[in-house]
Structure formats: structure tokens, C-alpha cells
C-alpha positions, 0 to 999 in steps of 0.5 A: 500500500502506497503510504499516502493511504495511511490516513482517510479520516481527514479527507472533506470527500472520498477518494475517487474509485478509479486507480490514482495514476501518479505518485510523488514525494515533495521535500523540503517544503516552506509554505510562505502565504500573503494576504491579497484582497480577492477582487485583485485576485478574482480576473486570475481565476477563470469562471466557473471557479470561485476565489475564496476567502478566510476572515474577509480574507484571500490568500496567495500561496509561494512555495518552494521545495524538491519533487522526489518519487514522482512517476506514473504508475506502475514504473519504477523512479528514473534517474534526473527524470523523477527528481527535481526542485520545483517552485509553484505559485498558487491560488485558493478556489471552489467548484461545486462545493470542493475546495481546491488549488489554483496554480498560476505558475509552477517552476521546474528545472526538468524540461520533461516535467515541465512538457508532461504536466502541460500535456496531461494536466494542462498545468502553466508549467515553465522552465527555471533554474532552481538551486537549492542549497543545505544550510544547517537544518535550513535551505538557501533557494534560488530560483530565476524563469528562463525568460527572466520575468520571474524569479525568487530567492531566500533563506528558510528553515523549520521551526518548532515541534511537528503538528497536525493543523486543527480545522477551522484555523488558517493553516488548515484552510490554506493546506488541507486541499485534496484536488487542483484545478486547471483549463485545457486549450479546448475552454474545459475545466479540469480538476485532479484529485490528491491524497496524502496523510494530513500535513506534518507541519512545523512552524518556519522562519524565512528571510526572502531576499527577492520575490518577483514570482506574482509579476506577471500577474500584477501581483506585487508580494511585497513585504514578510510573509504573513504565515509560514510553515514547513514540511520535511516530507510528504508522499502523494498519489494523483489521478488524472485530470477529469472534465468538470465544466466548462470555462465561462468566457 
């Protein structure tokens, strides 16, 4: 059994009956969010899809970390291929009562991963390149799209004891989350379903040095983070995308 199934309890709705087709392990991972107002966020998000809000609130996601692991089922990890560090920008939504993720950029350093989530997700993916250095019990990342428009750079590291979050708290809102949403060429709203145990989180400290990453969206993440949070591991199986709309233009 993949150890993504340790825990079901916590999940808001069943997972699906189909066979999930993807496996991944995300490393290392600092959760840095923003408050933004959602009318600034709103023209971000394609209809159907809602912004959401938390106490009057919406939020914007960075998040920095390594990929590991990640491969279709049944075949085993591939050297370069299966491991790589990654950089994601993300957005909080709900359709039809499921409340979701919005990415409006993930970064990788593997053109592959860059070209197969495109193809089967229809994710923005772009090319970067990412470094990660080990620093005591911290990571110096940095991070620069090949077209240089955006790019993120600092320093994090946990800090405390791990925890599970408490329902009803900000931390759980922005990231107990068990599907993504994303638009194929074709005016399709999509939605993929996840699953992993509950976030083993730790509180964490950063010091970012530069954050450009919201520019192409108009999205000026200016300032220290208002929340911070790390994760050393967590294993996640994803199924494939599924057509649950249509875009409203």
C-alpha cells in the first residue's frame, strides 16, 4: 500500500474509485502565504471557479521545495527524470462545493516535467533554474524563469515541534486541499484529485531576499510573509485530470 493511504479520516470527500495514476514525494517544503484582497485576485481565476476567502480574507500561496518519487504508475523512479526542485505559485478556489488549488505558475528545472504536466494536466508549467542549497537544518533557494520575468530567492528553515493543523484555523484552510484545478486549450475545466496523510507541519522562519514570482500577474508580494510553515516530507498519489465544466468566457 502506497503510504499516502495511511490516513482517510481527514479527507472533506472520498477518494475517487478509479486507480490514482501518479505518485510523488515533495521535500523540503516552506509554505510562505500573503494576504491579497480577492477582487485583485478574482480576473486570475477563470469562471466557473470561485476565489475564496478566510476572515474577509484571500490568500496567495509561494512555495518552494524538491519533487522526489514522482512517476506514473506502475514504473519504477528514473534517474534526473523523477527528481527535481520545483517552485509553484498558487491560488485558493471552489467548484461545486470542493475546495481546491489554483496554480498560476509552477517552476521546474526538468524540461520533461515541465512538457508532461502541460500535456496531461494542462498545468502553466515553465522552465527555471532552481538551486537549492543545505544550510544547517535550513535551505538557501534560488530560483530565476528562463525568460527572466520571474524569479525568487531566500533563506528558510523549520521551526518548532511537528503538528497536525486543527480545522477551522488558517493553516488548515490554506493546506488541507485534496484536488487542483486547471483549463485545457479546448475552454474545459479540469480538476485532479490528491491524497496524502494530513500535513506534518512545523512552524518556519524565512528571510526572502527577492520575490518577483506574482509579476506577471500584477501581483506585487511585497513585504514578510504573513504565515509560514514547513514540511520535511510528504508522499502523494494523483489521478488524472477529469472534465468538470466548462470555462465561462
Amino acid at each position: 500500500m502506497h503510504p499516502a493511504f495511511e490516513r482517510l479520516d481527514h479527507r472533506p470527500w472520498p477518494i475517487p474509485r478509479s486507480l490514482w495514476t501518479w505518485r510523488q514525494s515533495w521535500r523540503d517544503l516552506l509554505f510562505a502565504h500573503w494576504p491579497v484582497p480577492p477582487d485583485a485576485l478574482a480576473p486570475l481565476v477563470p469562471a466557473p471557479l470561485e476565489v475564496q476567502e478566510f476572515d474577509g480574507t484571500s490568500w496567495v500561496g509561494v512555495v518552494p521545495f524538491r519533487m522526489a518519487g514522482v512517476m506514473r504508475r506502475p514504473l519504477p523512479d528514473l534517474p534526473w527524470i523523477s527528481a527535481f526542485p520545483e517552485l509553484n505559485l498558487r491560488l485558493y478556489v471552489e467548484y461545486q462545493g470542493r475546495p481546491g488549488v489554483f496554480f498560476l505558475s509552477l517552476d521546474a528545472t526538468n524540461p520533461l516535467a515541465v512538457w508532461a504536466a502541460r500535456r496531461f494536466f494542462h498545468l502553466p508549467y515553465e522552465h527555471a533554474s532552481i538551486d537549492i542549497a543545505r544550510s544547517g537544518d535550513g535551505f538557501h533557494y534560488r530560483a530565476r524563469r528562463r525568460d527572466g520575468e520571474a524569479a525568487f530567492e531566500g533563506e528558510y528553515a523549520p521551526a518548532g515541534a511537528v503538528r497536525e493543523s486543527r480545522a477551522g484555523t488558517l493553516e488548515h484552510w490554506l493546506t488541507e486541499r485534496y484536488c487542483l484545478y486547471a483549463c485545457s486549450p479546448r475552454g474545459d475545466l479540469l480538476r485532479a484529485e490528491v491524497h496524502h496523510v494530513p500535513w506534518p507541519l512545523q512552524d518556519a522562519t524565512a528571510s526572502i531576499a527577492r520575490n518577483t514570482i506574482g509579476a506577471p500577474h500584477g501581483l506585487a508580494l511585497a513585504g514578510e510573509p504573513a504565515t509560514l510553515h514547513f514540511n520535511r516530507r510528504i508522499d502523494v498519489v494523483v489521478w488524472s485530470p477529469l472534465v468538470i465544466g466548462t470555462l465561462q468566457t
